[in-house]
N, C-alpha and C positions, 0 to 999 in steps of 0.2 A: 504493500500500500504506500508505503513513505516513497517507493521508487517511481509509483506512476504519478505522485505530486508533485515529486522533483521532475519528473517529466512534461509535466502541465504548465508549472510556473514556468519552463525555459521554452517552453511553446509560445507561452503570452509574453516572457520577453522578448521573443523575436517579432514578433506581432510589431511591440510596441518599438522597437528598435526602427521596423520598416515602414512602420506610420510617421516617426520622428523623418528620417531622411524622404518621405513624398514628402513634407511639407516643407524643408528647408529647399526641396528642387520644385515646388511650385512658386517657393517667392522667388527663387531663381529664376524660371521661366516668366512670371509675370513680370521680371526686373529687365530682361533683356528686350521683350516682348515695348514697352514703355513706348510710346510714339517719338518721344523725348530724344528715344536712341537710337533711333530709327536708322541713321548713320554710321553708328558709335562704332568703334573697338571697345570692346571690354572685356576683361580681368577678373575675376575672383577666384582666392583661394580663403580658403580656412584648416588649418592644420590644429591636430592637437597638441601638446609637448615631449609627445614620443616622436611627433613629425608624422604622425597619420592622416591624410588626407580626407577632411568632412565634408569639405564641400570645395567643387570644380568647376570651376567654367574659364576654358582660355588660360590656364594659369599658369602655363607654359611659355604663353604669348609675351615680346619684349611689348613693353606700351612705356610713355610718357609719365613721370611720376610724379611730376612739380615737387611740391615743397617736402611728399614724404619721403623724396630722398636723403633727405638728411637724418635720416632712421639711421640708413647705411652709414655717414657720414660720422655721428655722433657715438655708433656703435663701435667703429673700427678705430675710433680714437677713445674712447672709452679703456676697450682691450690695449690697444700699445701704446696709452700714456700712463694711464691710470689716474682714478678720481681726486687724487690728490694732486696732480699736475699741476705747477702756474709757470708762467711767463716770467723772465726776469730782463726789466730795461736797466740799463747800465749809467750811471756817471762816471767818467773816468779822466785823467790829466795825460794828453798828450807825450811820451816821456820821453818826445825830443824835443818838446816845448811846451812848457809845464803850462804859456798862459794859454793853450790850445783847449777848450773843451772836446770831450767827445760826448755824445748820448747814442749808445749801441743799441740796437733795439733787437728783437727774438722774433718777435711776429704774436707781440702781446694785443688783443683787439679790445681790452677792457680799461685799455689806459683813458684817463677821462671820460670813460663812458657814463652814458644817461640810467642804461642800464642797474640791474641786479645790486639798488638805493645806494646808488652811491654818491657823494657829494663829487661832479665832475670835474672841479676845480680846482681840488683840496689837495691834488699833487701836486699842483707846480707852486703852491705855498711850501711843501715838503721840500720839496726840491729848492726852492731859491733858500732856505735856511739851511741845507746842507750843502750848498756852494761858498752863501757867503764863509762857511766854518772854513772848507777847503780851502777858501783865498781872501786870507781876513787883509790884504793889499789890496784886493777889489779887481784884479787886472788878470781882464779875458780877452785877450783880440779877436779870438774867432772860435765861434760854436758851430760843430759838423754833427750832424747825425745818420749815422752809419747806419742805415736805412735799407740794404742790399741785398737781405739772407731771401729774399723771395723771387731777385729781380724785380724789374719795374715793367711787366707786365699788365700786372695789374689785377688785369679783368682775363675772362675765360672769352677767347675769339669765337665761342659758341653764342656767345650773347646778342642779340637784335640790338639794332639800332636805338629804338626807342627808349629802352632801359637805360643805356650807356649816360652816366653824368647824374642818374639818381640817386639818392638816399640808399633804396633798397638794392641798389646794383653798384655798391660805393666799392673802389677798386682796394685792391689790397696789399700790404708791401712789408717790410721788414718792421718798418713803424705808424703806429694807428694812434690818430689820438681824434676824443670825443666822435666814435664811432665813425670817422671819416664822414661830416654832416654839419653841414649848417641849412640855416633856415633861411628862405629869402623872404621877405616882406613884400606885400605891395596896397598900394589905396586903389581901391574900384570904385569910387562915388563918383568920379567924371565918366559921363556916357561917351564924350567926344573925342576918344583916345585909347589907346592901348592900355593894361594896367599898367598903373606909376609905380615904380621902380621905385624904395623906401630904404632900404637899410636890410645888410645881412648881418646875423647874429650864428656863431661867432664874428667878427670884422673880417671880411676875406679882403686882402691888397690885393690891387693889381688885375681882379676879376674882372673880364668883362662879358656884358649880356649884350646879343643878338635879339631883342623883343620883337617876336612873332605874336606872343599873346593875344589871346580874346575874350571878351567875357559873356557868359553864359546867364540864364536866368532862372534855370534850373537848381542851381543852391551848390553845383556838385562841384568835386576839384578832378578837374578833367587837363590840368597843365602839368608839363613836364618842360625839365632842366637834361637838355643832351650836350656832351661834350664827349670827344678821346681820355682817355685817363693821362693824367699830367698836364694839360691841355689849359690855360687860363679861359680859354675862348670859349662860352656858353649859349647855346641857341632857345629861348624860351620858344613851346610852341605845347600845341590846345587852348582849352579855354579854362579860367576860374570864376567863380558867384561874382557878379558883378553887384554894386552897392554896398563894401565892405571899405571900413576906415581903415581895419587891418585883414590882411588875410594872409594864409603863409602855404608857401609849399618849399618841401626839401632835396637838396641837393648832397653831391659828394663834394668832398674837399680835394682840387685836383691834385695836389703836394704834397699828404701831413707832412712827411719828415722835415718840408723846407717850411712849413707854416710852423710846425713844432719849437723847431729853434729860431722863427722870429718871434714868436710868445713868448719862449725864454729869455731873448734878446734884449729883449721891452721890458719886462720885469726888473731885471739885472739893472740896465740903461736907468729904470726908476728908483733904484735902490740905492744908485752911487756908482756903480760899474761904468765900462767906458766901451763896451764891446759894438767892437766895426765891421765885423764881417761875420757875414752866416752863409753856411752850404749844407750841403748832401753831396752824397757820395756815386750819384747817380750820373756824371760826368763823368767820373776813372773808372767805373763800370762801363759802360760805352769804351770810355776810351783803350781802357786793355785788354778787351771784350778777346782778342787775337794774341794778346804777348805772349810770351813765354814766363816774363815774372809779373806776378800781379800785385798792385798796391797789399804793401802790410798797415793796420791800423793799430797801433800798440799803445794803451791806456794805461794807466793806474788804475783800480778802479775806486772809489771815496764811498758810492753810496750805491746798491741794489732795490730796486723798486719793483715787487712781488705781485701780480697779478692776482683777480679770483682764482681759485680754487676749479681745472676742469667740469668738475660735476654741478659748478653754478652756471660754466658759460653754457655747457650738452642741454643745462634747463632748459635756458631762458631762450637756447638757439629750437627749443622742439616745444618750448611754451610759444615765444612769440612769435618762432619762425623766422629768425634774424638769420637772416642772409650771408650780413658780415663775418658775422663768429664764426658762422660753419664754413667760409671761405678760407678763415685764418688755419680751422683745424684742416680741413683739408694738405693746403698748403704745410703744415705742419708736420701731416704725414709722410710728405713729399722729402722734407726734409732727413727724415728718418733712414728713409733709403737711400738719399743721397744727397750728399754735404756741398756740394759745387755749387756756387751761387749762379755757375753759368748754366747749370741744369735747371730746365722746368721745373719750379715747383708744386704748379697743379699737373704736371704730369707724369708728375714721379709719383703723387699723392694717388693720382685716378690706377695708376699701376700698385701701388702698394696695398691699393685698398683689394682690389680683385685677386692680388699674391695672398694678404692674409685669409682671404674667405674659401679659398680656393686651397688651402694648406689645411684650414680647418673641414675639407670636406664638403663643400657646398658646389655645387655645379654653377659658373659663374657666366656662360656662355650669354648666358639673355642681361647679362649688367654691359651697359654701354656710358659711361658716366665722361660728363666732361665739366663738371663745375662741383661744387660739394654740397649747395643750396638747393638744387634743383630750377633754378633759372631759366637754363640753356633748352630750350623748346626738343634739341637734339640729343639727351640724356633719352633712357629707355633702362627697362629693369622688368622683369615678370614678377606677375602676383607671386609668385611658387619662390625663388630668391628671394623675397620679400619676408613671407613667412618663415623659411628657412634661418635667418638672419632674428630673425625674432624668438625662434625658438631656444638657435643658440642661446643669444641674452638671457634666457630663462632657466634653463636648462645645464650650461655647459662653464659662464660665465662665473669668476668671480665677484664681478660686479654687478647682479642680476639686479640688489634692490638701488642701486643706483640709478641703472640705465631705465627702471622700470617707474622709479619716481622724475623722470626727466621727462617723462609724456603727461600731459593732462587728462583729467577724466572729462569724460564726455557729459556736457549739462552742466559741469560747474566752472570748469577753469580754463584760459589759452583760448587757443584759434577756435577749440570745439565747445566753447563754452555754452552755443547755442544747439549744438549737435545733439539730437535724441530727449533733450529737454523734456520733460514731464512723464518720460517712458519708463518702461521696466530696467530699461539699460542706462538711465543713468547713474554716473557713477561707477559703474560694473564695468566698462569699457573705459580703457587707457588708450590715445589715439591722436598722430600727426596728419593733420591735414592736407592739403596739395592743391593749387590752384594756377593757370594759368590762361591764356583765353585757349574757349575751347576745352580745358581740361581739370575732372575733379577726383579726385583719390581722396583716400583714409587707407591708413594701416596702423596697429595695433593689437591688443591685446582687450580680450573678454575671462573678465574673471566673475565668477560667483561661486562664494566658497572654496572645493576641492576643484571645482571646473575652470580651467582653463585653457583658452585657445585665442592661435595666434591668426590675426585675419590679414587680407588684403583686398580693397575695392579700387578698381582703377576705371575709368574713363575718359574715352580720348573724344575727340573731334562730336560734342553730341550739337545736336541743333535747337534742342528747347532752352528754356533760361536757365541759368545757375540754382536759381532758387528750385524749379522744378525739379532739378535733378540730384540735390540735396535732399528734396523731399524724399525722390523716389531710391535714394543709396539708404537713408533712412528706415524705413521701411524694408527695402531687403536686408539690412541687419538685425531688425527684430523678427524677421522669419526665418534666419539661418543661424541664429545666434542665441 
């Protein structure tokens, strides 16, 4: 008797086994089916944390990931910096001429940053009281900041035009400061002219703007700031809310390293100092770009200036979706494998990252990665890597509860703060966003309780709105999920 109930009960869980998977492949089908996607590629995986595959569709397929590539990004730096990782910027004294400043930099992105509360101004207070100690005669002739460990590159040559010279697409280099970003100003209350052109915060010299602008009546901020990286020369074009006393949109800073050491310049210059010249080191790079001996830069060094902690910047780069951070780590990466500043360092980076996942066993064939943000319209990655990479983190990871507190939950906090809001799933899913035109992703993790599984939703090219298509990735999460 006891055998033919143990018989019964494993009848009815099979039953209910095969009830559960029709219904995560009807929201599937009803997901692809959408009029919305009518056009679309799409993506889905769901794996459990043994790597068992729940649910399939495409997920083999490379697609477009936007901003949840930075999963990969954030992870592979994760694993080979480790959470306690910072950045260290350098003062140092020239030690063939001690009134030579240097400021070495690493490829630290949180220096003056807005970011992870920090007061953005409060180092170069640090810093001018540990100069004046260093040279209590007050005599600098000249302040270089050795800016080079990235090249001056910048930017990933995968990037459109239109981004180039923004805020969110701010280039990247040995030295960052105040997230490579300022703000422009302008007054819109005259209807009979382009916007007026006010003041930018921080002061940028020497900037000049091309106004294309136009203003709109819609309320929206539809203008963009395009330039080359290093480039003073700025073309304003779209439109912003017309009838504003103030309004603002951001831009990158085409220089830090030469705008760095004129802010320190100017401080100094205010304090008593007498310093006459400032450079980068972006000219003997160019210039011995071919020698056989390359400039050596030899400091003392007086004072080290510690960045966050990696596990604050993998946050706030898969909280906010900041662009910049995950460029520096990227680059970062790059480094790791190779020290040559004449070497790419987002392409040492996009190789080192496919070398470690690819050593840890993962089939890497569908990762095409050319930026570390997910910017570059030309990145591609399958659902199936996606998930794989996630399970790792979970699973294989020293770092799992780091990497896993570095996603937001869904409904409450970050990009997905409105994502699944008032569902069963909020909360219970941890999840990076991805957006670009045309394209809307999530990947992440579904926890409840002993349950967990790691997902991926990707869509490419759909032709209904953003909003509707949020609805509808929504909804297929609370059916396969």
């Amino acid at each position: 008797m006891m055998t033919l109930k143990l018989k019964i009960f494993s009848v009815c869980f099979l039953i209910s086994l095969s009830a559960a998977a029709q219904t995560k492949q009807s929201a599937v089908d009803a997901f692809v089916q959408n009029p919305a996607l009518k056009h679309a590629s799409i993506g889905i995986c769901v794996k459990d944390m043994s790597g068992k595959s729940i649910v399939s569709h495409n997920a083999a397929k490379s697609l477009t990931p936007a901003s949840t590539l930075k999963i990969v990004t954030t992870a592979t730096a994760l694993e080979l910096l480790t959470p306690g990782y910072t950045y260290k910027t350098t003062l140092a004294k020239d030690k063939k001429n001690a009134s030579h400043l240097y400021i070495f930099g690493s490829g630290d992105p949180t220096l003056g940053t807005k970011h992870l509360e920090n007061d953005s101004e409060a180092f170069l207070g640090a810093w001018t009281n540990e100069i004046a100690k260093s040279y209590p005669e007050k005599k600098i002739t000249k302040i270089t900041a050795v800016d080079n460990l990235f090249g001056y590159d910048g930017i990933s040559p995968r990037w459109i035009r239109q981004d180039m010279g923004n805020y969110y697409a701010a280039s990247t280099y040995g030295i960052s400061v105040f997230d490579n970003t300022y703000q422009l100003f302008f007054n819109t209350v005259r209807q009979d002219t382009c916007p007026i052109i006010v003041k930018t915060e921080p002061q940028m010299k020497n900037i000049y703007f091309l106004n294309t602008m136009k203003m709109n009546t819609s309320g929206r901020d539809n203008g963009y700031i395009n330039g080359e990286p290093l480039s003073y020369t700025r073309v304003l074009t779209g439109n912003i809310p017309a009838g504003r006393q103030s309004f603002s949109i951001k831009g990158d800073i085409p220089d830090p390293g030469l705008y760095l050491v004129g802010r320190v310049a100017d401080i100094l210059n205010d304090n008593g100092f007498e310093v006459s010249d400032i450079g980068t080191t972006q000219y003997d790079y160019f210039e011995n770009m071919y020698a056989k001996s390359k400039p050596v830069y030899d400091g003392e060094v007086f004072y080290t200036h510690h960045s966050f902690p990696l596990r604050d910047i993998i946050q706030n780069v898969n909280f906010k979706s900041n662009n910049h951070y995950a460029e520096h780590l990227l680059r970062t990466i790059g480094r790791l494998r190779n020290k040559d500043i004449y070497s790419s360092a987002l392409d040492e980076g996009t190789k080192k990252v496919g070398e470690y996942w690819k050593a840890q066993g993962l089939d890497t064939d569908a990762l095409f990665m050319y930026d570390g943000c997910g910017l570059a319209p030309s990145n591609a990655v399958s659902p199936a890597f996606m998930c794989d990479v996630l399970v790792h983190m979970q699973t294989k990871s020293k770092y799992k509860d780091d990497f896993l507190h570095s996603l937001p939950q869904a409904g409450k906090e970050g990009t997905v703060r409105n994502l699944l809001k008032g569902t069963r799933l909020q909360g219970k899913v941890y999840a990076k966003s991805g957006s670009i035109v045309n394209v809307r992703c999530y990947a992440g993790y579904y926890i409840d309780g002993d349950k967990k599984y790691a997902f991926a939703v990707m869509v490419n090219n759909y032709n209904g709105s953003s909003q509707t298509v949020v609805k509808a990735i929504e909804k297929l999460l609370l059916g396969i999920l």
